[in-house]
ZAMARGU-4260 file (C-alpha; in steps of 0.2 Angstrom, whole numbers, plus 5000, padded with zeros to 4 digits):
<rodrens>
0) 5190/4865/5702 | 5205/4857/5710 | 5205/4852/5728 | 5218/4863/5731 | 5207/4877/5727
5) 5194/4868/5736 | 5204/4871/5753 | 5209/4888/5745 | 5221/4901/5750 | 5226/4901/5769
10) 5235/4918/5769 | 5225/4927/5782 | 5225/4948/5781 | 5213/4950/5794 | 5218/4956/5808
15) 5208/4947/5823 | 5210/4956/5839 | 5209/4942/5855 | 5200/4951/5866 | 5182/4952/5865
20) 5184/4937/5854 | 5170/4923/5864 | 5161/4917/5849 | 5162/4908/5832 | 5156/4915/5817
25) 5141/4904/5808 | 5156/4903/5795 | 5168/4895/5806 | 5157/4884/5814 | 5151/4878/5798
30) 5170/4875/5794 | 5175/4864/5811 | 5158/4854/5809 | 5167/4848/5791 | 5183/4846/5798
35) 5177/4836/5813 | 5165/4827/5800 | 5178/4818/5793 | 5185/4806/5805 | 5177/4790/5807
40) 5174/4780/5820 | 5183/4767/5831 | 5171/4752/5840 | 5179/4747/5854 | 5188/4730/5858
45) 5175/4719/5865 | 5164/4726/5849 | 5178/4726/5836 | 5172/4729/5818 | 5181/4735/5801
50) 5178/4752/5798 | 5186/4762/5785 | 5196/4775/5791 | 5190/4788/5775 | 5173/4782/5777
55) 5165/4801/5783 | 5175/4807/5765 | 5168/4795/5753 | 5160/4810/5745 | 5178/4815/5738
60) 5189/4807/5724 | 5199/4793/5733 | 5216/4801/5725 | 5211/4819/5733 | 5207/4810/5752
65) 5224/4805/5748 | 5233/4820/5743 | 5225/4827/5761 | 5229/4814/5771 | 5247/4816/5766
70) 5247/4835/5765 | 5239/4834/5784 | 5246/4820/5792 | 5260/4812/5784 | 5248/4797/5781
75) 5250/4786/5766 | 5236/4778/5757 | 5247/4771/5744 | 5261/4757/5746 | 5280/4765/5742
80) 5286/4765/5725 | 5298/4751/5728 | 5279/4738/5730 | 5276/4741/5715 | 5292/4741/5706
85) 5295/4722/5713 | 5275/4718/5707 | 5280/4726/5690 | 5295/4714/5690 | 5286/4699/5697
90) 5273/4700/5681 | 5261/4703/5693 | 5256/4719/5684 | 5253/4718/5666 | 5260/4729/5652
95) 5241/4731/5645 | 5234/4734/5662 | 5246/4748/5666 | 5243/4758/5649 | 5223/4755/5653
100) 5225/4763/5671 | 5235/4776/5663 | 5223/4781/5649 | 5206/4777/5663 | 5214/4792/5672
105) 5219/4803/5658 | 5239/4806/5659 | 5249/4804/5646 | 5262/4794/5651 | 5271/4777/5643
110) 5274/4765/5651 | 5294/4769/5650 | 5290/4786/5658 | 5278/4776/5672 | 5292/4763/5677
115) 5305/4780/5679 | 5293/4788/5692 | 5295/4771/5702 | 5312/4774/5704 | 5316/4793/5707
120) 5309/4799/5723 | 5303/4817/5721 | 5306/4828/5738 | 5287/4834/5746 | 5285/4849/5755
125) 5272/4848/5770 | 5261/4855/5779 | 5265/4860/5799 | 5256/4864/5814 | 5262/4875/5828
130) 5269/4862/5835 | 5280/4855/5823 | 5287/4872/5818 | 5293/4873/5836 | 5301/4856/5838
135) 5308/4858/5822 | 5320/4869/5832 | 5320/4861/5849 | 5335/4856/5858 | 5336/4838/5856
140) 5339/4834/5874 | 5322/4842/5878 | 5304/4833/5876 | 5298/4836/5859 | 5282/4845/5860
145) 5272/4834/5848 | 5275/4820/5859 | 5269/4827/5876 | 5253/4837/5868 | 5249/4820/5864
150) 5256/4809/5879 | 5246/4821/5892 | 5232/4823/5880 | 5230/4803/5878 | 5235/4800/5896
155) 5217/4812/5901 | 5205/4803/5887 | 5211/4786/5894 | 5205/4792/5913 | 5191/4801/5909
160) 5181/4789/5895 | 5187/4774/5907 | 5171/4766/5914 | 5162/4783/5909 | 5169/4793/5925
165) 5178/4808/5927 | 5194/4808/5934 | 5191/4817/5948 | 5175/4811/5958 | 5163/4798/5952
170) 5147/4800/5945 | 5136/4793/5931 | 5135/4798/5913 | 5125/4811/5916 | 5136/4818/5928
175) 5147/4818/5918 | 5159/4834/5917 | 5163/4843/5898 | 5177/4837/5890 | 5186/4852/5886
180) 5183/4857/5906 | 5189/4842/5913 | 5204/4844/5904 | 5209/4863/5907 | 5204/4858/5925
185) 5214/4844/5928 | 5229/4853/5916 | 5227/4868/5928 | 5232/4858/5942 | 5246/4849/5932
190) 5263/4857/5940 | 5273/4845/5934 | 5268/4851/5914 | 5282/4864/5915 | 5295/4853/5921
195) 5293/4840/5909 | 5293/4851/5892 | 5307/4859/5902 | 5299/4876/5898 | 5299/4886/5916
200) 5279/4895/5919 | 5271/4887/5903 | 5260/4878/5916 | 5251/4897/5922 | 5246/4900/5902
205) 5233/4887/5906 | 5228/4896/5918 | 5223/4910/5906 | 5213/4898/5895 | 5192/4902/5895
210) 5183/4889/5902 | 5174/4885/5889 | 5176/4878/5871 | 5168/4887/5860 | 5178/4906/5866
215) 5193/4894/5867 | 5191/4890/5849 | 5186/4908/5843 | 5200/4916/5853 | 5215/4902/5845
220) 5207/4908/5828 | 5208/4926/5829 | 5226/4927/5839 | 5233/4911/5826 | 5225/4923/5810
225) 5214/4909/5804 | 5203/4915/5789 | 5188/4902/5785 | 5198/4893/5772 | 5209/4889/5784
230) 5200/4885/5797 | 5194/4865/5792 | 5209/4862/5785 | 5219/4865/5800 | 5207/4859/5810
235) 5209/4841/5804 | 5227/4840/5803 | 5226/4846/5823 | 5213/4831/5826 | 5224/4818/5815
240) 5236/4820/5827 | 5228/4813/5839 | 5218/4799/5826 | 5214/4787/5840 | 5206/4798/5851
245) 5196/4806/5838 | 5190/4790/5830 | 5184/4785/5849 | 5174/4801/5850 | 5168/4798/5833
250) 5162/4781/5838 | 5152/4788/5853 | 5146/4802/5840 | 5141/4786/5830 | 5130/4779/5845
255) 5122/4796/5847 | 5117/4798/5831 | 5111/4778/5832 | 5101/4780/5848 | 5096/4798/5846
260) 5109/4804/5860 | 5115/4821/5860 | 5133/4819/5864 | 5147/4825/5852 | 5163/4829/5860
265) 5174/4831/5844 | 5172/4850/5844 | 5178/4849/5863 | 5193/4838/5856 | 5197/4845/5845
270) 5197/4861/5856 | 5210/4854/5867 | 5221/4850/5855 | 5221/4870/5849 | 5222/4874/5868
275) 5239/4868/5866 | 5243/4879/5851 | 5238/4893/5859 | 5249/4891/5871 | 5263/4887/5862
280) 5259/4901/5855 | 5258/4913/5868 | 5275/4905/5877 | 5287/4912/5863 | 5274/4926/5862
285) 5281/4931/5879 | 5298/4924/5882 | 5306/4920/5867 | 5303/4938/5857 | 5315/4934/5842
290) 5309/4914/5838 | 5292/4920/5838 | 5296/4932/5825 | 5304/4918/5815 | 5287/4906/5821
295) 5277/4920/5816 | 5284/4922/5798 | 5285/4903/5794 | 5265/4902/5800 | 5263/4913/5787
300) 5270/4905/5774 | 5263/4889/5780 | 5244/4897/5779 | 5250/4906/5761 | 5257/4888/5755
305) 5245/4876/5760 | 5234/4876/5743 | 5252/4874/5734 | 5257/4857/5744 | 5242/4851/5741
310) 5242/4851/5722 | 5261/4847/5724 | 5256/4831/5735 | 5243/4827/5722 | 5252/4830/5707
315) 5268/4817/5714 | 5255/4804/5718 | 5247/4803/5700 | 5259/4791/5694 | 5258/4780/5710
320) 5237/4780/5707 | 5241/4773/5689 | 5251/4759/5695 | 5238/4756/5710 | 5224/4755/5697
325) 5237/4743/5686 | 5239/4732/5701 | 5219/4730/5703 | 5215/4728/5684 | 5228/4715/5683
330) 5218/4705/5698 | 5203/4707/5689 | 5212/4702/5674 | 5214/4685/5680 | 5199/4685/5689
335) 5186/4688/5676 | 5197/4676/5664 | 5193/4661/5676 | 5176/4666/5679 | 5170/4670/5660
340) 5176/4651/5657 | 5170/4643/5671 | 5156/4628/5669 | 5139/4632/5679 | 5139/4615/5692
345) 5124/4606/5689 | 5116/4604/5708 | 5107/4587/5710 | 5093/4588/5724 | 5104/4591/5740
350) 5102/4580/5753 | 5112/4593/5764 | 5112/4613/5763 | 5124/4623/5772 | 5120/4643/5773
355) 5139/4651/5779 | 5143/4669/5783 | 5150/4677/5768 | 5167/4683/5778 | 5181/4677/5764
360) 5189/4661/5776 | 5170/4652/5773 | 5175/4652/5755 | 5188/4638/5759 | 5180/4629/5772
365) 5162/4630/5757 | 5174/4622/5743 | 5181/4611/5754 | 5166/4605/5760 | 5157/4603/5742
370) 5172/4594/5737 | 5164/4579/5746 | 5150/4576/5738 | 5135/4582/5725 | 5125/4580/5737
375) 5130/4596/5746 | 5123/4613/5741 | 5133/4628/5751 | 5126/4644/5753 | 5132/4663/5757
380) 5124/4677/5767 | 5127/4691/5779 | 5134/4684/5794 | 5119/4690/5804 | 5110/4681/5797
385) 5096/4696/5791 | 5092/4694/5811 | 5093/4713/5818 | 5096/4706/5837 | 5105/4713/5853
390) 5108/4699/5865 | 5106/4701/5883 | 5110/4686/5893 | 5096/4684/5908 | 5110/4685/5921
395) 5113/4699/5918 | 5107/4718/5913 | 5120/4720/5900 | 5115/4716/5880 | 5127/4719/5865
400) 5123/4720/5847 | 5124/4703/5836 | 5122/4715/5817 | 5136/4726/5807 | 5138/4741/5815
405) 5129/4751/5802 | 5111/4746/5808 | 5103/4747/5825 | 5098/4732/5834 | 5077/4730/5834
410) 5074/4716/5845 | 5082/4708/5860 | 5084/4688/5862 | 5086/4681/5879 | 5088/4663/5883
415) 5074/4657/5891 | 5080/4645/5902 | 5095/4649/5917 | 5101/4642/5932 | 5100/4648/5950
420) 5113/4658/5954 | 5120/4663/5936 | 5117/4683/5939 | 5131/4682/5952 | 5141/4669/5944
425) 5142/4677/5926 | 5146/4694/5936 | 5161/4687/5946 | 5168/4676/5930 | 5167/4691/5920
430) 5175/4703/5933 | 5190/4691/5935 | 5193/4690/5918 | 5194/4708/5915 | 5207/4708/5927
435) 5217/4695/5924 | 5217/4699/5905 | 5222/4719/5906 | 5240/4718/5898 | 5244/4732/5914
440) 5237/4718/5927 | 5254/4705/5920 | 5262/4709/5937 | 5249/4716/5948 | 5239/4702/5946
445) 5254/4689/5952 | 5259/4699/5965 | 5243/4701/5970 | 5239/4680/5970 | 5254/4675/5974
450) 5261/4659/5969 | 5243/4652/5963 | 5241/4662/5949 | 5261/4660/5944 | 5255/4642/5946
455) 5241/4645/5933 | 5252/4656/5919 | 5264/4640/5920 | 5247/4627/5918 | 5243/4638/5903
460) 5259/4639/5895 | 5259/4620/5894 | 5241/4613/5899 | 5232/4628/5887 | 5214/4630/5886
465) 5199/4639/5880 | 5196/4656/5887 | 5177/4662/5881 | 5171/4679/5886 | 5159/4675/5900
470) 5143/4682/5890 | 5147/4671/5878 | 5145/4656/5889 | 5130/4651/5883 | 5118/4638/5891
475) 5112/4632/5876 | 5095/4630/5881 | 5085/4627/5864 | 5071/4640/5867 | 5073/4660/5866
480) 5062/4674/5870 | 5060/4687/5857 | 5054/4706/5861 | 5050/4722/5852 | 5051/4737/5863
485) 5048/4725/5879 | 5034/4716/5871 | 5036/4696/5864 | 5037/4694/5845 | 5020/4684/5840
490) 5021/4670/5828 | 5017/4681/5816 | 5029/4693/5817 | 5042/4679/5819 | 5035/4672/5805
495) 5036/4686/5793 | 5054/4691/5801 | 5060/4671/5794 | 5051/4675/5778 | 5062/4689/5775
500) 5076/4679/5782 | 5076/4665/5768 | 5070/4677/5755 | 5083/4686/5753 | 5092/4672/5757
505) 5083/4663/5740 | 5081/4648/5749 | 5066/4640/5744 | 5068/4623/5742 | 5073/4615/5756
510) 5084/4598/5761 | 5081/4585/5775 | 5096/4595/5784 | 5098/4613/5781 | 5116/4619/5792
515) 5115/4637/5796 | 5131/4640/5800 | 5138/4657/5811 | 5156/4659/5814 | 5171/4663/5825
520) 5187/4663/5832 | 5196/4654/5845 | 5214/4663/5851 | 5219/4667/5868 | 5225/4683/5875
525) 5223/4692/5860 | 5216/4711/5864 | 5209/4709/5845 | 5201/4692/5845 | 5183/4701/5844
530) 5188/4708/5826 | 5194/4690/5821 | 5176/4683/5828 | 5170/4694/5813 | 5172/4708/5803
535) 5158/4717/5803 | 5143/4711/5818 | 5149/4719/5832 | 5164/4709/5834 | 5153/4694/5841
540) 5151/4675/5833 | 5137/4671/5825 | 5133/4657/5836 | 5119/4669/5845 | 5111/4672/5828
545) 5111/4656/5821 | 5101/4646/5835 | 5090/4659/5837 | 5087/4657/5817 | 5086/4637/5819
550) 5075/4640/5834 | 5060/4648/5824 | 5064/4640/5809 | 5060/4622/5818 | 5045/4631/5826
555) 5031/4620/5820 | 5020/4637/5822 | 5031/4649/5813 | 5031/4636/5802 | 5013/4634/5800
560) 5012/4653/5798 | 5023/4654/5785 | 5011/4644/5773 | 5003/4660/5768 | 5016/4669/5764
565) 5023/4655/5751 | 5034/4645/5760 | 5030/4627/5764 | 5047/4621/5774 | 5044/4600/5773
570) 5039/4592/5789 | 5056/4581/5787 | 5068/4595/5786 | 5078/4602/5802 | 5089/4617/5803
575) 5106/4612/5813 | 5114/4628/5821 | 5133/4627/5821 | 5148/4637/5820 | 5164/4635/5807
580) 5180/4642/5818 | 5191/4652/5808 | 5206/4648/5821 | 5205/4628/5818 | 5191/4625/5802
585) 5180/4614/5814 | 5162/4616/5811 | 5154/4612/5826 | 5135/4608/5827 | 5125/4614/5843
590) 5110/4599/5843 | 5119/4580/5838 | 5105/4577/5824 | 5118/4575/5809 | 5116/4561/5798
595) 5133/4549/5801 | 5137/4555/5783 | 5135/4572/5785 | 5146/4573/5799 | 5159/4564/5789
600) 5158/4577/5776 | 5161/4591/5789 | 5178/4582/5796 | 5183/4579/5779 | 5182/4597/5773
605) 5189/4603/5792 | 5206/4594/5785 | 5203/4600/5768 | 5201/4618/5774 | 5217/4616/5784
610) 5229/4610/5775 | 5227/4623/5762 | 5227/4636/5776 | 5243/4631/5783 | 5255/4635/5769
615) 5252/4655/5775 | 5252/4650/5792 | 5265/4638/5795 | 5276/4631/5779 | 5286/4618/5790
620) 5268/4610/5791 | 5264/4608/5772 | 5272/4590/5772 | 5264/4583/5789 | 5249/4573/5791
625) 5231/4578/5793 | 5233/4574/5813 | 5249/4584/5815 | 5241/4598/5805 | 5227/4600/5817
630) 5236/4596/5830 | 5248/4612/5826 | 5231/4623/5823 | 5224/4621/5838 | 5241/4622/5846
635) 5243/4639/5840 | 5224/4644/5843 | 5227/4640/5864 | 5245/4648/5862 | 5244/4663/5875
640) 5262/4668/5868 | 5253/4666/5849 | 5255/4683/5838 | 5247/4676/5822 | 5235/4664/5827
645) 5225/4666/5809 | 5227/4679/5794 | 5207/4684/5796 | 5203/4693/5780 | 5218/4697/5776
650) 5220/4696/5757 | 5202/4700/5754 | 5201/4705/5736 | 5182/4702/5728 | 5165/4702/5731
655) 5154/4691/5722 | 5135/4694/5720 | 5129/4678/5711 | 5121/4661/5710 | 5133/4650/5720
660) 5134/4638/5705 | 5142/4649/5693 | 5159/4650/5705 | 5157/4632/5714 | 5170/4626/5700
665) 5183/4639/5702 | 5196/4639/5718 | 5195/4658/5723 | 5210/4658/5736 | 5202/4663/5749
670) 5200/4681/5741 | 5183/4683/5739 | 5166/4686/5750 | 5153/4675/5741 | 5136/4681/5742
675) 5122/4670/5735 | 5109/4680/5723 | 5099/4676/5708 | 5091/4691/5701 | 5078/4681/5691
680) 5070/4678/5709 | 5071/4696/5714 | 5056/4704/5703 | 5058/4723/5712 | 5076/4720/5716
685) 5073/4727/5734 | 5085/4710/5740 | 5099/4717/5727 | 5097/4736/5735 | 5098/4725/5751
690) 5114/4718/5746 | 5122/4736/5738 | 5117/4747/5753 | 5123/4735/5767 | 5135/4719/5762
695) 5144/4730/5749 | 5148/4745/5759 | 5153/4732/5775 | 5165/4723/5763 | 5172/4742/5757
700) 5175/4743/5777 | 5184/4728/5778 | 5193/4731/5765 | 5198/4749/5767 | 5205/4744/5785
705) 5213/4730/5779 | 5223/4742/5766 | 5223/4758/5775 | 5232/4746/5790 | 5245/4741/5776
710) 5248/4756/5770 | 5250/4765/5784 | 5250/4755/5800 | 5258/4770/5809 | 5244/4780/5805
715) 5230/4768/5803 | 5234/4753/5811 | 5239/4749/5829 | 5258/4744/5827 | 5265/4728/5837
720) 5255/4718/5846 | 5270/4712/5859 | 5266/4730/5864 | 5248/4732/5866 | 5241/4737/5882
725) 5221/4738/5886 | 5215/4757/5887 | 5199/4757/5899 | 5196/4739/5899 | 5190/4739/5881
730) 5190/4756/5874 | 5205/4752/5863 | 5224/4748/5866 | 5241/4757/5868 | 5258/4754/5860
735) 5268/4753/5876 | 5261/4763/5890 | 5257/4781/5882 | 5256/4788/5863 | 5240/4791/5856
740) 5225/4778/5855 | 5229/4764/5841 | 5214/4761/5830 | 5214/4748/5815 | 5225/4731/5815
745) 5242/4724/5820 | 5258/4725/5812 | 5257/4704/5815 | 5240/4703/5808 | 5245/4708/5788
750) 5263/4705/5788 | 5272/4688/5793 | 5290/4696/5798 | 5298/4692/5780 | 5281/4698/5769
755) 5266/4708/5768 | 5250/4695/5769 | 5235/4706/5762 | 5242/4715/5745 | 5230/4732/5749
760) 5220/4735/5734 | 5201/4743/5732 | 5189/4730/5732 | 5179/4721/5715 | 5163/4721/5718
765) 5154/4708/5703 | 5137/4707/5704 | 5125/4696/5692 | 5110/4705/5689 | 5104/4716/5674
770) 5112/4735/5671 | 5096/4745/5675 | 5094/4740/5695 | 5111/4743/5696 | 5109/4758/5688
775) 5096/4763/5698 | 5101/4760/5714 | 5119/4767/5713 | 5109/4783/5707 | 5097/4782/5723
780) 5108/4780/5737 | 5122/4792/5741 | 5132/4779/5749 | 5134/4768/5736 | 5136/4781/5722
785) 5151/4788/5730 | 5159/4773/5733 | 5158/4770/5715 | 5161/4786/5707 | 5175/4792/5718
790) 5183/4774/5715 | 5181/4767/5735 | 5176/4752/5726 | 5176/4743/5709 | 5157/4740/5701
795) 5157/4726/5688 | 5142/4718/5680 | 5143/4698/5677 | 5131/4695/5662 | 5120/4680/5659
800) 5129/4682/5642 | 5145/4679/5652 | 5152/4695/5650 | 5160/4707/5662 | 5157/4726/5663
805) 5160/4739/5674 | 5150/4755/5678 | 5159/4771/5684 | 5149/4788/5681 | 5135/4783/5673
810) 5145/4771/5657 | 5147/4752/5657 | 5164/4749/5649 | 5169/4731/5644 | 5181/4724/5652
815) 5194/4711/5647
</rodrens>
């Protein structure tokens, strides 16, 4: 059964009366829970994280999510025709990988055939809500409706989510008033509605509204004619319009579920973007007799079409998908022909280890720094380190979450040691940041100030420094306090917590100095920076996660108490906490126990790491000195004016499950998370379920925002940063002063002005272990198994035989 059947035929012959109508039908309700299903969430700034925007569809064929998307929305989840025709030409797509992609989805087409779809542009019909049908006729010189539904609809979100408090009158959450009331009652008392549409008494339909959701929603179905096949499908389109807001409710959904909250305000949403229908609706209704005759017959046809423009959107995008595919088979092409022909390094006992996050920039900084010597042996692992920790800083009541937004924080770390006053201090630091670094407080701020703080913008323009968030201002005190629902962790516990820890990490044997090394950024007024911290914990550093790690880890009685449990850590080895900045590739260690050549190794590999970086971040550089290069680094990194400070994880391409030793010979471009497993040491496999159910489907995230904000950055991404105003403080950002709430990445962050710098395309997951656990696990977890049957992702098998397959549906195909 096609999709288009699926979302079956919308021509409605019931005839829904109005009146009386005050309630959904199990049916419908049924229907708007599906459509409000399928957005996914947005975490705010200061907890930035990758999210894929198609997440809550996984369950469906990628190429059908697109085809809806398109049909909906007008999004695009594939580059244009002209990409791939300049790939194509480039011989960057393969002759054999483009008749492999074309026979691994079944269309018969030659490659002749596939290169003449590239270059005729065949027209695409689409689906229209109420509003569109109407400004499709609207007098130019008149607001177009689209733009103030959304304008007054982001304008209320913005008041009413900011700090938590309704607009009108203050209170706490739980004072909080309805959504969808709030709205009609501030609307109600909007005169100025009517003027700016220029449609006189549209402001009294309001008026006539219910004042609740769910008859609001009941009534728009029965008056709009909406049958139950066209309900979710409408429904979406109506909530795509306004994406950003409904990715924000999404991601408060998300905490709900997480925390066991019962707060879900999509249905109220959504209900407020129908309000608007309706009363577009009744407006012509009432005053223009003969355009709503015309609006009324084009709804029809609308409802009547909508299965056909589906199949019409999917059937153009076919040949696009087989040219997508023959982009990502060429990659892997390449890839598996380097890695099937690598040589396995030989490690000598290390007298250093260095356990990094596996974000794709460690990959650099870890070949750079093995370059230096044998005597190093790099590792990679989740960026949290296993650690499932919320931070709360004792000054202060506030915590915030140091693990990927998929998981729920279990204990809380505090540092143990503070000095007097920091309660007040933290609070007034962090107060006048918020302040000063609001893009709306640019002039307020000045004016209010004065002449100091123009004194201060001209001492940051030439004299720029670090700006930290407050919280992360750490007194690096070297003991923590570790509690489980308001109770300490014993030694025990923390023991068997660090057990799990370097188990899954497979370290067993351990050197003299054993680096665990978090990571971050460094850039200055950059509304984003959290997402460049990393990609996945809560858009914090690591450094939190990696001193608390080091803390137990040099523990003499965790230590002693992980005897038991089969690991003897030697009495010479010490765990250094430190942090690689992904702005300037300085490693910077929080305790000064490094051997003298150890901490030439890191400078080393810190000008190593650089001077490949800076050919995609500054070409004029590629000929300058190690001292100029990092001087221009960390120029641009306390730039305030600086738009692309670093690429992040642009580019991301691979993820590689395997011993560290079978890649250490093989330059991977920066491409590839690396995450350290050897299956031989995994006798129930529960550290590779680990790894499939959690790093995998956090790498999908990435990559899926990464391309998504590519593909469409209109839809999906947040446009140009030189525009970018804070909603709320940290709820999201703006394009200019109004539009809806922009989710998802910069313009500036994937393309440099001449080129785009992440090529989006669905990421190769390569994982060294035997077929059955693979097998197994795919089969057991929903998650994973769609991401691999619906082709979110690519699941290849590296062989101990060194041979590369991949399993889609049940089959392992070789792969060339």
């Amino acid at each position: 059964m096609t999709t288009a059947t699926t979302l079956a035929k919308a021509a409605s012959t019931s005839d829904y009366k109005a009146s009386g109508r005050t309630s959904l039908t199990a049916s419908q309700r049924q229907r708007l829970a599906v459509a409000s299903g399928n957005i996914a969430p947005s975490w705010p700034l200061d907890q930035m994280i990758a999210v894929n925007p198609f997440w809550p569809m996984r369950d469906q064929r990628i190429e059908s999510v697109a085809a809806q998307m398109t049909t909906l929305a007008g999004a695009n989840l594939l580059m244009p025709r002209s990409y791939f025709l300049d790939l194509y030409r480039r011989g960057e797509i393969s002759s054999s990988c483009l008749q492999q992609a074309a026979e691994d989805m079944g269309i018969a087409m030659t490659e002749d055939e596939l290169e003449h779809a590239l270059r005729v542009t065949e027209p695409e019909t689409q689906w229209h809500t109420i509003a569109d049908f109407l400004d499709h006729q609207r007098d130019p010189h008149k607001m177009a409706w689209n733009d103030e539904i959304t304008h007054q609809i982001s304008q209320f979100c913005a008041a009413h989510y900011q700090a938590q408090r309704p607009i009108l009158g203050r209170g706490q959450i739980s004072d909080q008033p309805d959504l969808y009331r709030h709205w009609l009652d501030v609307t109600r008392h909007d005169r100025g509605l009517s003027i700016i549409v220029d449609e006189p008494g549209l402001n009294r339909l309001f008026g006539e509204l219910p004042d609740d959701a769910e008859t609001l929603l009941a009534q728009a179905m029965a008056e709009l004619y909406l049958d139950d096949q066209t309900v979710a499908p409408y429904a979406h389109s109506l909530l795509l319009s306004i994406n950003g807001w409904a990715s924000w409710v999404a991601y408060l959904r998300w905490q709900g579920e997480l925390h066991a909250l019962p707060r879900d305000e999509m249905l109220a949403l959504l209900a407020i973007r129908m309000a608007w229908e309706l009363v577009m609706w009744r407006y012509f209704q009432r005053n223009y007799p003969a355009r709503f005759k015309q609006l009324t017959g084009l709804w029809a046809q609308a409802k009547q079409q909508l299965p056909d423009v589906l199949a019409e959107h999917e059937r153009v995008q076919r040949p696009l998908w087989v040219w997508a595919k023959a982009a990502e088979l060429s990659y892997q092409q390449r890839l598996n022909s380097r890695l099937l022909v690598a040589e396995p390094h030989r490690q000598m006992s290390p007298s250093l280890q260095a356990a990094f996050c596996i974000d794709v920039r460690s990959e650099v900084i870890r070949r750079a720094l093995e370059a230096q010597s044998d005597e190093i042996q790099t590792l990679g692992f989740a960026g949290f380190f296993g650690l499932p920790l919320e931070y709360q800083p004792k000054a202060g009541a506030l915590s915030r979450p140091q693990l990927p937004g998929l998981l729920k924080p279990s204990i809380r770390v505090t540092e143990v040691a503070q000095a007097t006053g920091e309660p007040r201090a933290l609070n007034t630091r962090a107060r006048w940041q918020t302040w000063s670094q609001a893009a709306p407080s640019a002039f307020s701020m000045v004016e209010s100030t004065g002449w100091w703080y123009a004194f201060k913008l001209l001492k940051k323009s030439f004299f720029p420094s670090t700006e930290d968030n407050p919280v992360s201002q750490l007194s690096h005190q070297p003991n923590w306090r570790l509690t489980h629902q308001e109770q300490s962790l014993t030694v025990q516990a923390k023991a068997e917590l660090v057990h799990g820890v370097l188990t899954a990490m497979g370290l067993r044997e351990f050197a003299e100095t054993v680096m665990l090394v978090g990571h971050g950024s460094h850039t200055t007024n950059n509304l984003h920076a959290a997402g460049l911290d990393c990609g996945a914990c809560g858009g914090q550093t690591g450094e939190v996660n990696v001193r608390v790690l080091a803390h137990l880890l040099n523990d003499l009685d965790v230590r002693r108490a992980l005897i038991p449990l089969g690991i003897n850590i030697p009495v010479q080895t010490t765990f250094v906490a430190a942090l690689h900045n992904t702005t300037t590739d300085e490693i910077r260690c929080f305790t000064d126990t490094l051997a003298n050549n150890h901490k030439d190794w890191l400078a080393a590999a810190s000008k190593q790491a650089r001077r490949e970086r800076v050919a995609r971040l500054d070409a004029s550089l590629s000929d300058a000195d190690d001292r100029q290069i990092q001087c221009a680094i960390e120029q641009r990194s306390t730039d305030w004016s600086q738009i692309r400070p670093e690429w992040g994880l642009a580019n991301n391409a691979a993820f590689i499950v395997a011993p560290r030793d079978w890649t250490r010979s093989i330059d991977l471009e920066g491409r590839s998370f690396l995450h350290d497993y050897d299956w031989q040491r995994d006798s129930d496999f529960a550290i590779l379920e680990a790894i499939m159910t959690a790093p995998m489907v956090v790498t999908n995230w990435i990559n899926m925002q990464y391309n998504a904000s590519v593909t469409d950055n209109r839809k999906f991404g947040s446009g140009n940063k030189l525009l970018h105003n804070a909603v709320g403080g940290h709820i999201g950002v703006f394009e200019g002063n109004g539009g809806d709430l922009r989710i998802g990445l910069a313009m500036q962050s994937v393309h440099d002005g001449q080129q785009w710098m992440h090529q989006p395309q669905r990421l190769a997951v390569y994982i060294a272990a035997p077929r059955e656990p693979i097998e197994r696990i795919t089969a057991k977890h929903d998650n994973v198994r769609h991401l691999v049957d619906n082709e979110w992702l690519y699941l290849l098998r590296w062989s101990d035989e060194q041979r590369i397959e991949r399993y889609y549906q049940g089959q392992w195909t070789t792969q060339a």
